[in-house]
N, CA, C and O atoms as CSV, one atom per row, in Angstrom:
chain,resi,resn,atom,element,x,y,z
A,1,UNK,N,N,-39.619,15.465,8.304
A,1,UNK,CA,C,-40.057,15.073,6.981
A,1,UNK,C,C,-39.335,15.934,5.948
A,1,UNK,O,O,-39.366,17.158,5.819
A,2,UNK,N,N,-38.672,15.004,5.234
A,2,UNK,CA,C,-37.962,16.273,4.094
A,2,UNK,C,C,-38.626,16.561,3.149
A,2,UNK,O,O,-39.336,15.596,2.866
A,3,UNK,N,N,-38.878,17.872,2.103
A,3,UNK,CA,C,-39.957,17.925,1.620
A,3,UNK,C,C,-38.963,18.081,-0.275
A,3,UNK,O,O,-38.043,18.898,-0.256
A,4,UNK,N,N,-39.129,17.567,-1.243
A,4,UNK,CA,C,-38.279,17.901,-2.674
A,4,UNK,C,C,-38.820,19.402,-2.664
A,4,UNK,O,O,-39.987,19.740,-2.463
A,5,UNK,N,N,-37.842,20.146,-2.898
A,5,UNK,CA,C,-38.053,21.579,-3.375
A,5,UNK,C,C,-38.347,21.275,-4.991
A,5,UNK,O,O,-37.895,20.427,-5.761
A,6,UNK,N,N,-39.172,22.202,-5.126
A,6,UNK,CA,C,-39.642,22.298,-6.565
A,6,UNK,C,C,-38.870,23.350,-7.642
A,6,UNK,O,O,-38.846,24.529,-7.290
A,7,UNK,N,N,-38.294,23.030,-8.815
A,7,UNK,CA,C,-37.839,23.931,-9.459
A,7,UNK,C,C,-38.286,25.422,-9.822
A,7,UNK,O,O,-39.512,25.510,-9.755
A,8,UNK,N,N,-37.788,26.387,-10.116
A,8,UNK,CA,C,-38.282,27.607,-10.373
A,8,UNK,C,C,-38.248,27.949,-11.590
A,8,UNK,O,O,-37.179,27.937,-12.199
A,9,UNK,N,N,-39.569,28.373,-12.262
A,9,UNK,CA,C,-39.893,28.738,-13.534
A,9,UNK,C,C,-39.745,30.168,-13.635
A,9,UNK,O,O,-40.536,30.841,-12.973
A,10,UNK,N,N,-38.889,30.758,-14.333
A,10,UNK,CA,C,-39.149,32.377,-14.423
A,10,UNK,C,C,-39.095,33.176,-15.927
A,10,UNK,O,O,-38.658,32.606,-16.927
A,11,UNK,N,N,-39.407,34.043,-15.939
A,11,UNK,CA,C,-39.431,34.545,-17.130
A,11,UNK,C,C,-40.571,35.738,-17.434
A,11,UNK,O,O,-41.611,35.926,-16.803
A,12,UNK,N,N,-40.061,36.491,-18.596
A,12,UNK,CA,C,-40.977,37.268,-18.693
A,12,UNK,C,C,-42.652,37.037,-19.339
A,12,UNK,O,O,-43.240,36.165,-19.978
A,13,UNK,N,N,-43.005,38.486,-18.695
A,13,UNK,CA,C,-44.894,37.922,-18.954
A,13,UNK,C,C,-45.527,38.652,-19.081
A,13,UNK,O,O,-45.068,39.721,-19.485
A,14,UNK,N,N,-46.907,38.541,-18.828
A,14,UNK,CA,C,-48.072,39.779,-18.725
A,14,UNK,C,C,-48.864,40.165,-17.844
A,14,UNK,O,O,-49.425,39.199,-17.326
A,15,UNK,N,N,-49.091,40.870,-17.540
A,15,UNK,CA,C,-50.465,40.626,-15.808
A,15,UNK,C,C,-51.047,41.460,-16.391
A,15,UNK,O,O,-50.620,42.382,-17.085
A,16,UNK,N,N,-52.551,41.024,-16.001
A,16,UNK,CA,C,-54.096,41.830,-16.189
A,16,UNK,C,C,-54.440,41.794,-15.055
A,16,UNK,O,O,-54.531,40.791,-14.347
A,17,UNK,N,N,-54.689,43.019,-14.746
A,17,UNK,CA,C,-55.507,43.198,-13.691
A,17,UNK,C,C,-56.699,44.190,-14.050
A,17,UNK,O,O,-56.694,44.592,-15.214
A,18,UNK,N,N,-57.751,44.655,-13.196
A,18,UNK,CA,C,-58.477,45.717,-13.104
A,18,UNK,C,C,-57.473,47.187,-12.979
A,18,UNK,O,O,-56.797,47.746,-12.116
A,19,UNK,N,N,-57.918,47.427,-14.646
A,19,UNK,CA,C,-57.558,48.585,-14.893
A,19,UNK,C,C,-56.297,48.851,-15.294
A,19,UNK,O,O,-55.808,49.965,-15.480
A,20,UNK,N,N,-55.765,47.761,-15.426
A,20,UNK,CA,C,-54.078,47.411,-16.127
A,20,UNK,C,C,-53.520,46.324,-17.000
A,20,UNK,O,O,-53.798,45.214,-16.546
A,21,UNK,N,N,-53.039,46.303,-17.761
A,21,UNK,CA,C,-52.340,45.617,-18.307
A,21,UNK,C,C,-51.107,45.730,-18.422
A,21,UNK,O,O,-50.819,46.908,-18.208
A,22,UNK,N,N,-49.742,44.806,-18.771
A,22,UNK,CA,C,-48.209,44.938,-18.664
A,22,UNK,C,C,-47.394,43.891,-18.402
A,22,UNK,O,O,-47.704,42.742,-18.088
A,23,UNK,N,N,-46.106,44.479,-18.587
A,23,UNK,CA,C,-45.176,43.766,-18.585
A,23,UNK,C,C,-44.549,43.085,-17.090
A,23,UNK,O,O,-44.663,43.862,-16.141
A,24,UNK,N,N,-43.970,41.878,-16.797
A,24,UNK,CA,C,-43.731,41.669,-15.635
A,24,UNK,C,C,-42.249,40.794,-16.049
A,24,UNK,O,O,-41.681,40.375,-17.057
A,25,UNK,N,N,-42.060,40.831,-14.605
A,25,UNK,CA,C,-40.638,39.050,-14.656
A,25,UNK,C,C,-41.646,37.867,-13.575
A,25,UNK,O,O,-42.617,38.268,-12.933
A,26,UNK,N,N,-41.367,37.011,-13.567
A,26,UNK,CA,C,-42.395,36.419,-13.010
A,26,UNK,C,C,-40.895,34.709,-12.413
A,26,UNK,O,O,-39.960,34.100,-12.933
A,27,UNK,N,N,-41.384,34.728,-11.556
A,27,UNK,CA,C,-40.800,33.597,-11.076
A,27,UNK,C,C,-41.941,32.776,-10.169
A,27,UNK,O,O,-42.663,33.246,-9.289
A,28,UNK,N,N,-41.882,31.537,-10.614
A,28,UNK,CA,C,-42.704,30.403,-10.230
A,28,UNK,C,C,-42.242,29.606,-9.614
A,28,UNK,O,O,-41.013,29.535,-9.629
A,29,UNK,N,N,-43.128,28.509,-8.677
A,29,UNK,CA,C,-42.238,27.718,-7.885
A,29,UNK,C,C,-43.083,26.473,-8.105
A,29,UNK,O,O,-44.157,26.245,-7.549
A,30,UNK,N,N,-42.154,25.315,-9.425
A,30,UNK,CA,C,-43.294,24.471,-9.821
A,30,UNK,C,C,-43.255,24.744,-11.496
A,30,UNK,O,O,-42.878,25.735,-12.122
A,31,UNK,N,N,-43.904,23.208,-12.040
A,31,UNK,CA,C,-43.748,24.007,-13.475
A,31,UNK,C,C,-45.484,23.991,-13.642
A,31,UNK,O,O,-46.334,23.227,-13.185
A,32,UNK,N,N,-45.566,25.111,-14.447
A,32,UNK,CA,C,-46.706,25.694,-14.555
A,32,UNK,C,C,-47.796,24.697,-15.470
A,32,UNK,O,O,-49.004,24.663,-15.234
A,33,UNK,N,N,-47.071,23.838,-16.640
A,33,UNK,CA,C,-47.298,23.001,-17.449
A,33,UNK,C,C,-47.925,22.234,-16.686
A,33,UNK,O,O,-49.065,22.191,-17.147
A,34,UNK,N,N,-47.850,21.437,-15.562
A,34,UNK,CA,C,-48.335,20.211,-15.093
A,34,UNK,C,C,-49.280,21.093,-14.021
A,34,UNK,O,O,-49.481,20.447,-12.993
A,35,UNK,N,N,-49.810,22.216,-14.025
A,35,UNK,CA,C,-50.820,22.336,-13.303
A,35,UNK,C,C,-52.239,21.747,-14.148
A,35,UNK,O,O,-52.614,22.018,-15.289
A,36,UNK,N,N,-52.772,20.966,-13.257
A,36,UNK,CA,C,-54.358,21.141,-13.693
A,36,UNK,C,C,-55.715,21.836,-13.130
A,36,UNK,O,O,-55.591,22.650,-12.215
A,37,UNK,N,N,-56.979,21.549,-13.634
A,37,UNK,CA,C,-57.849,22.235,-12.639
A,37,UNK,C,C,-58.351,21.962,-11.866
A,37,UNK,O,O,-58.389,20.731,-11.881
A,38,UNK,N,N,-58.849,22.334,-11.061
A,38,UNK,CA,C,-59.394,21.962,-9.674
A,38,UNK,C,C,-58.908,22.421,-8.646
A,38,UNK,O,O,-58.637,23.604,-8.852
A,39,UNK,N,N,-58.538,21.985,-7.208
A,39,UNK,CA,C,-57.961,23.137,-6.155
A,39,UNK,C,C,-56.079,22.921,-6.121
A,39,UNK,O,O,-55.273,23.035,-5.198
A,40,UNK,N,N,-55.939,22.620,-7.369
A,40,UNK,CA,C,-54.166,22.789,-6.991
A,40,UNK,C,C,-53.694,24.107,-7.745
A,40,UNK,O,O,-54.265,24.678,-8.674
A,41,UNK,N,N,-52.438,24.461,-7.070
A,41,UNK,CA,C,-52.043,25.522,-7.380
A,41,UNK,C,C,-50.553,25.578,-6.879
A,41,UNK,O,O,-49.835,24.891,-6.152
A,42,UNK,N,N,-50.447,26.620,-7.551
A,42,UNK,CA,C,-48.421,27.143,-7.337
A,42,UNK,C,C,-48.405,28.397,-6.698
A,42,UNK,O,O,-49.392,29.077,-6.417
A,43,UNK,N,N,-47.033,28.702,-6.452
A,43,UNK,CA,C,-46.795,30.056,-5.483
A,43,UNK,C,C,-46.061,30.439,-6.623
A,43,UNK,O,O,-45.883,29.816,-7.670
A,44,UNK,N,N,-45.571,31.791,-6.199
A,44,UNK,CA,C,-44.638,32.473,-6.965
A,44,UNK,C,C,-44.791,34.006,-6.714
A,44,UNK,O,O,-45.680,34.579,-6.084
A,45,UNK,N,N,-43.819,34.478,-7.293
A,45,UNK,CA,C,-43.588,36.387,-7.396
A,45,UNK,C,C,-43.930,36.833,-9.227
A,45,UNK,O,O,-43.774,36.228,-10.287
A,46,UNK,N,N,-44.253,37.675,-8.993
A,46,UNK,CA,C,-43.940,39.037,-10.087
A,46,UNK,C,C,-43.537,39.757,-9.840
A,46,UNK,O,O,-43.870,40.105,-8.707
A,47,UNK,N,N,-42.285,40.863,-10.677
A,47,UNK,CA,C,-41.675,41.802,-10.339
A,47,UNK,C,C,-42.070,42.728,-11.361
A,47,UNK,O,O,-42.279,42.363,-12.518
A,48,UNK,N,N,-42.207,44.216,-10.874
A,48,UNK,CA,C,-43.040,45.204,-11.705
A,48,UNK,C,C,-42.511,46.663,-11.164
A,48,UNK,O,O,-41.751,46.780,-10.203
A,49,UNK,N,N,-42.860,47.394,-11.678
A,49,UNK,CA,C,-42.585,48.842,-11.184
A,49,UNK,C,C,-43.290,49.088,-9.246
A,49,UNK,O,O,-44.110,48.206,-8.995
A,50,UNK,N,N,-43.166,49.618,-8.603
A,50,UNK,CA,C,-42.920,49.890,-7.470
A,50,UNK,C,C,-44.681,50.227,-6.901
A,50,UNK,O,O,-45.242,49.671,-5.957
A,51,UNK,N,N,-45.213,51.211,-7.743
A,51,UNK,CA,C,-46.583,51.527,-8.262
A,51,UNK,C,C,-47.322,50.342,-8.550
A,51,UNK,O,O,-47.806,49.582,-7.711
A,52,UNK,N,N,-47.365,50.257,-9.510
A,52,UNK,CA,C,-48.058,49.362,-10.405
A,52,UNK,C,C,-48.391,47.597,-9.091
A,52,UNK,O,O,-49.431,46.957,-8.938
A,53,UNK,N,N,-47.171,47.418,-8.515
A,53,UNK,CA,C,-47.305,46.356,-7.737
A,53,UNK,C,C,-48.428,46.896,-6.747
A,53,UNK,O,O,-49.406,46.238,-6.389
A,54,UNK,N,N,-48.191,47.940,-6.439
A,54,UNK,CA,C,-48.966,48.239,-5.260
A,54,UNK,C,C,-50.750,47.998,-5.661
A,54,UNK,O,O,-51.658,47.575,-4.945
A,55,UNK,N,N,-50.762,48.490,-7.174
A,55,UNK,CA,C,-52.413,48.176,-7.398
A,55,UNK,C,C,-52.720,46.878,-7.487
A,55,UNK,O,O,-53.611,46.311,-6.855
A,56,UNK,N,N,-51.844,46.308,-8.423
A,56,UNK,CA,C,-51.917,44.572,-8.137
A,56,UNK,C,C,-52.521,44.228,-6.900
A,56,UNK,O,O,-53.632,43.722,-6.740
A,57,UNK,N,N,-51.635,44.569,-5.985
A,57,UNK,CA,C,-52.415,44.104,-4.766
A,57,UNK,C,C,-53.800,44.238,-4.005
A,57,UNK,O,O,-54.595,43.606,-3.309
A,58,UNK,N,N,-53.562,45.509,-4.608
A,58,UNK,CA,C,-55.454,46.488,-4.393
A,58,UNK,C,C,-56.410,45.597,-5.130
A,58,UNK,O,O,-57.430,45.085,-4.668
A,59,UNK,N,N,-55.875,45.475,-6.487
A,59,UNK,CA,C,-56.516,44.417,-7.160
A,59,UNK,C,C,-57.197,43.031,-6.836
A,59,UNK,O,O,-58.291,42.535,-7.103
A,60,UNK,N,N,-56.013,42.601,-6.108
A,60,UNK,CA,C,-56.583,41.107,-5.310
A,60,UNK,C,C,-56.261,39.686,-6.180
A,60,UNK,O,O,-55.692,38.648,-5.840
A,61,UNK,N,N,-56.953,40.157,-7.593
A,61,UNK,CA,C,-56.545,39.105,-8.472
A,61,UNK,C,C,-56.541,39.557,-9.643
A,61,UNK,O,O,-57.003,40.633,-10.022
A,62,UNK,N,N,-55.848,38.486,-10.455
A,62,UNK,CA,C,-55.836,39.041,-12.158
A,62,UNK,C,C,-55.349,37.705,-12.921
A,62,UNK,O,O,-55.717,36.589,-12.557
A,63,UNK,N,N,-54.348,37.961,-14.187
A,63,UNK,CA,C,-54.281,36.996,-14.483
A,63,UNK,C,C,-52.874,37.372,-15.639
A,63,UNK,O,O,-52.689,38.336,-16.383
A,64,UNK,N,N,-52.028,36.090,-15.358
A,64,UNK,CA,C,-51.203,36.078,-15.621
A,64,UNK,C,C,-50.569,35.316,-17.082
A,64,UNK,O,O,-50.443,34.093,-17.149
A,65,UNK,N,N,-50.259,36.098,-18.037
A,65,UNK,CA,C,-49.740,34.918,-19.615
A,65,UNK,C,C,-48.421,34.727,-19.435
A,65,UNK,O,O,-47.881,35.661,-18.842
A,66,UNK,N,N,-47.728,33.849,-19.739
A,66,UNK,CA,C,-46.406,33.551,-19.635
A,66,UNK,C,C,-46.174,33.458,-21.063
A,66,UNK,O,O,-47.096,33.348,-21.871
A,67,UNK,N,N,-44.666,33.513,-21.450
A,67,UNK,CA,C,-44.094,33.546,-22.240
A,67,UNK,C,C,-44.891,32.559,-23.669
A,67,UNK,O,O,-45.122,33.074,-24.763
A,68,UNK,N,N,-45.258,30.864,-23.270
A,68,UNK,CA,C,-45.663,30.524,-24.375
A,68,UNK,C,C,-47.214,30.834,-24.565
A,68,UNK,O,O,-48.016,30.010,-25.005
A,69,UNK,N,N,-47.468,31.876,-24.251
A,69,UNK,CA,C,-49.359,32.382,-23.961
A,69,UNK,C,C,-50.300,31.614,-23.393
A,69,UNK,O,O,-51.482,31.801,-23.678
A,70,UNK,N,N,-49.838,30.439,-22.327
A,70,UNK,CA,C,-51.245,30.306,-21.439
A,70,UNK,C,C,-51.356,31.018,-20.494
A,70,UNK,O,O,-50.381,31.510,-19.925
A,71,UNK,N,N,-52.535,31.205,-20.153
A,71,UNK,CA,C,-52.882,32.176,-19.241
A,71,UNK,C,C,-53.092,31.377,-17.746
A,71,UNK,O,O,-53.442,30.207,-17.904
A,72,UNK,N,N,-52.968,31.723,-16.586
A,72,UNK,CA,C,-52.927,31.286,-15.396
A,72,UNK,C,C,-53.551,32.483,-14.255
A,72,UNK,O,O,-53.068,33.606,-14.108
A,73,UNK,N,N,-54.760,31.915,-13.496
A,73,UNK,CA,C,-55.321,33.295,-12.878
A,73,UNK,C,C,-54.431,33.267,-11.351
A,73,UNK,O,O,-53.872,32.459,-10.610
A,74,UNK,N,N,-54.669,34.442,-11.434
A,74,UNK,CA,C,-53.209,35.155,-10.383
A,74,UNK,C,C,-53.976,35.640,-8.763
A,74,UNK,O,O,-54.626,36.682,-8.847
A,75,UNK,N,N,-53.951,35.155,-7.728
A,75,UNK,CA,C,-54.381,36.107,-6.525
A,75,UNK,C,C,-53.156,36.367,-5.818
A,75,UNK,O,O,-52.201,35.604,-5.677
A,76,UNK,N,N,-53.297,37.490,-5.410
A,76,UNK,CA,C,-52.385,38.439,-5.122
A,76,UNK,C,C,-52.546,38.261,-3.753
A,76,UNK,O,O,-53.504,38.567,-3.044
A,77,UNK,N,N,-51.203,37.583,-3.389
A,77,UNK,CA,C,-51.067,37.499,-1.677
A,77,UNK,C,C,-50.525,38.014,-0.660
A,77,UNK,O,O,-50.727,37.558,0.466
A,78,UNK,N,N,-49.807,38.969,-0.875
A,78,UNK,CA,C,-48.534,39.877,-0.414
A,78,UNK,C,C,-48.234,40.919,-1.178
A,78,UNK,O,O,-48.514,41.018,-2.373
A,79,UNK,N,N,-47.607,41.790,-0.452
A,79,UNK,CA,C,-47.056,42.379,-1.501
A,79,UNK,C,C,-46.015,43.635,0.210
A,79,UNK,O,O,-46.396,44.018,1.316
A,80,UNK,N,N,-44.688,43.782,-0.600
A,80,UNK,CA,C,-43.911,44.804,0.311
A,80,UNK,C,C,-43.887,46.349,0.069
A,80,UNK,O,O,-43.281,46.994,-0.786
A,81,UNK,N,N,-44.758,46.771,1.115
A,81,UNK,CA,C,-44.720,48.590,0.489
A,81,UNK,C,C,-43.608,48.852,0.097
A,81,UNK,O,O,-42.525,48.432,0.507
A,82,UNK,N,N,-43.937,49.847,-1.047
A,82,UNK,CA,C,-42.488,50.230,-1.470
A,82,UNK,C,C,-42.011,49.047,-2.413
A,82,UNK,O,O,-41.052,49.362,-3.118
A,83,UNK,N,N,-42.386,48.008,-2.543
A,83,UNK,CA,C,-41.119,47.034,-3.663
A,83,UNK,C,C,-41.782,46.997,-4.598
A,83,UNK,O,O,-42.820,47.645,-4.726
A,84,UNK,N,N,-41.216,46.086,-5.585
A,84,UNK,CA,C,-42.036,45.824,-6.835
A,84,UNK,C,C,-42.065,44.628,-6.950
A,84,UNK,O,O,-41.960,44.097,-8.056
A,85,UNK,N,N,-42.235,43.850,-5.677
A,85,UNK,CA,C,-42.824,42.213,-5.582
A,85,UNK,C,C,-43.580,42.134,-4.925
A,85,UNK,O,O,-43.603,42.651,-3.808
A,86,UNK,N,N,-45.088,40.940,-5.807
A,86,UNK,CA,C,-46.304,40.794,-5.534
A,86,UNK,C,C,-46.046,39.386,-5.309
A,86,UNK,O,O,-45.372,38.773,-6.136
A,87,UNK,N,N,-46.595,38.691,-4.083
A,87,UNK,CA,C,-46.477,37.031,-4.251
A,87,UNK,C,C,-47.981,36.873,-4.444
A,87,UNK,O,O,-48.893,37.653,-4.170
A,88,UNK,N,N,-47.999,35.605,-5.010
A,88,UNK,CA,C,-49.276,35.491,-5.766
A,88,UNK,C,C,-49.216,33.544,-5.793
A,88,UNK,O,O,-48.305,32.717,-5.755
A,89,UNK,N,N,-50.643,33.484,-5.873
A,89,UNK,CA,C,-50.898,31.924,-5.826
A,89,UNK,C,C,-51.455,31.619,-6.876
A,89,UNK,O,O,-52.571,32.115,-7.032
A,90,UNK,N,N,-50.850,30.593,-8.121
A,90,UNK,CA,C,-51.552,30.848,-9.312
A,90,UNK,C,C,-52.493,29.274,-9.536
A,90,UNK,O,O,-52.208,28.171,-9.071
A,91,UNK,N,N,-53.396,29.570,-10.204
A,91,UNK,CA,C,-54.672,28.694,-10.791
A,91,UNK,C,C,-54.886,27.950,-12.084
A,91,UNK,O,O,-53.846,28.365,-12.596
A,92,UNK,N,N,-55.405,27.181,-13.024
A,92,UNK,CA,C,-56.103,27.622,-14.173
A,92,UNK,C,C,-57.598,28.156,-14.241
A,92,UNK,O,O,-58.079,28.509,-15.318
């Protein structure tokens, strides 16, 4: 079954989490625009300082603004000791 790969949205952003706020790069897989609510959702990364990713993950979830300020809630699914990429499954 071949499956259409979905375009990648990236750009800079914001993540809230418990006990943080900041700057990120954020790459999406999917455009974020045509999400609605209910149980669909997108994948994607944030890239962040090395630290800071690591609480993200401690975190679990948070929430993410993109460039034109909607906000999208973020769970934190991964993350590589040591890097500064969090994969994350995003919501409204």
């Amino acid at each position: 079954m071949i499956r259409k790969s979905l375009p990648i949205f990236a750009g800079p952003g914001l993540v809230r989490f418990s006990g943080h706020e900041g700057p990120v790069q954020y790459a999406i897989q999917g455009d974020p625009a045509r999400l609605r609510r209910g149980t669909a959702r997108l994948r994607g990364s944030l890239t962040m300082a090395a630290e800071t990713a690591a609480e993200a993950f401690r975190a679990g979830e948070g929430v993410l603004v993109l460039e034109d300020g909607s906000e999208l809630r973020a769970v934190m699914l991964a993350h590589t000791a040591g890097g500064g990429d969090v994969f994350i499954e995003l919501r409204i």
